[in-house]
C-alpha angles and dihedrals in degrees: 000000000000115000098238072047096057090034091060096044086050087046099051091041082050093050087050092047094046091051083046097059083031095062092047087064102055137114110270112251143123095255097046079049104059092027089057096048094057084045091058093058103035089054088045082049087069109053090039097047085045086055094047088047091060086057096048119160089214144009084249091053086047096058093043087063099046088051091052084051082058100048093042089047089049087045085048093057093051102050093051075052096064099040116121095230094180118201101312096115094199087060093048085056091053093049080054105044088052093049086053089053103038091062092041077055089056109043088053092050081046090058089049097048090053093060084063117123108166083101092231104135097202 
């Protein structure tokens, strides 16, 4: 496995670890509740989706998951978005910092979707 290769898959099992720890911080609601939990797995999504690509059957296979990496880290970043933080500014800063990686996450996914020449347009 390429190094920029091993370093992604470290960096989007990293992103799901950090909402993880994130979510458990948060204020207690019924929103918070059900928008973390779809936050959970779309973060999750990504790591997962970036590992199968790498054992991909085919390079259009390849390309479909990383496609799915874009749209889950795009989900991702909606749904921090939509995250009640409250007042705990350190809590505020991390809702931040992930929005600023999820959609790291998703412009890189982007560049590599856009090498695909399988001509599938999914």
């Amino acid at each position: 496995m390429a190094r920029q290769t091993r370093e992604l898959v470290a960096r989007t099992f990293a992103f799901a670890q950090q909402v993880r720890r994130f979510v458990n911080r948060l204020p207690r609601s019924i929103s918070n509740y059900e928008d973390a939990r779809q936050l959970v797995r779309s973060s999750g999504s990504v790591a997962a989706n970036y590992l199968e690509a790498q054992e991909g059957l085919s390079r259009k296979d390849f390309f479909y998951r990383v496609k799915v990496c874009r749209k889950e880290s795009r989900e991702s970043a909606l749904w921090l978005r939509l995250i009640d933080p409250g007042q705990e500014e350190s809590i505020v800063v991390e809702r931040t910092r992930l929005l600023d990686e999820a959609d790291e996450l998703k412009l890189i996914f982007a560049s590599i979707a856009a090498k695909d020449d399988t001509n599938d347009s999914a």
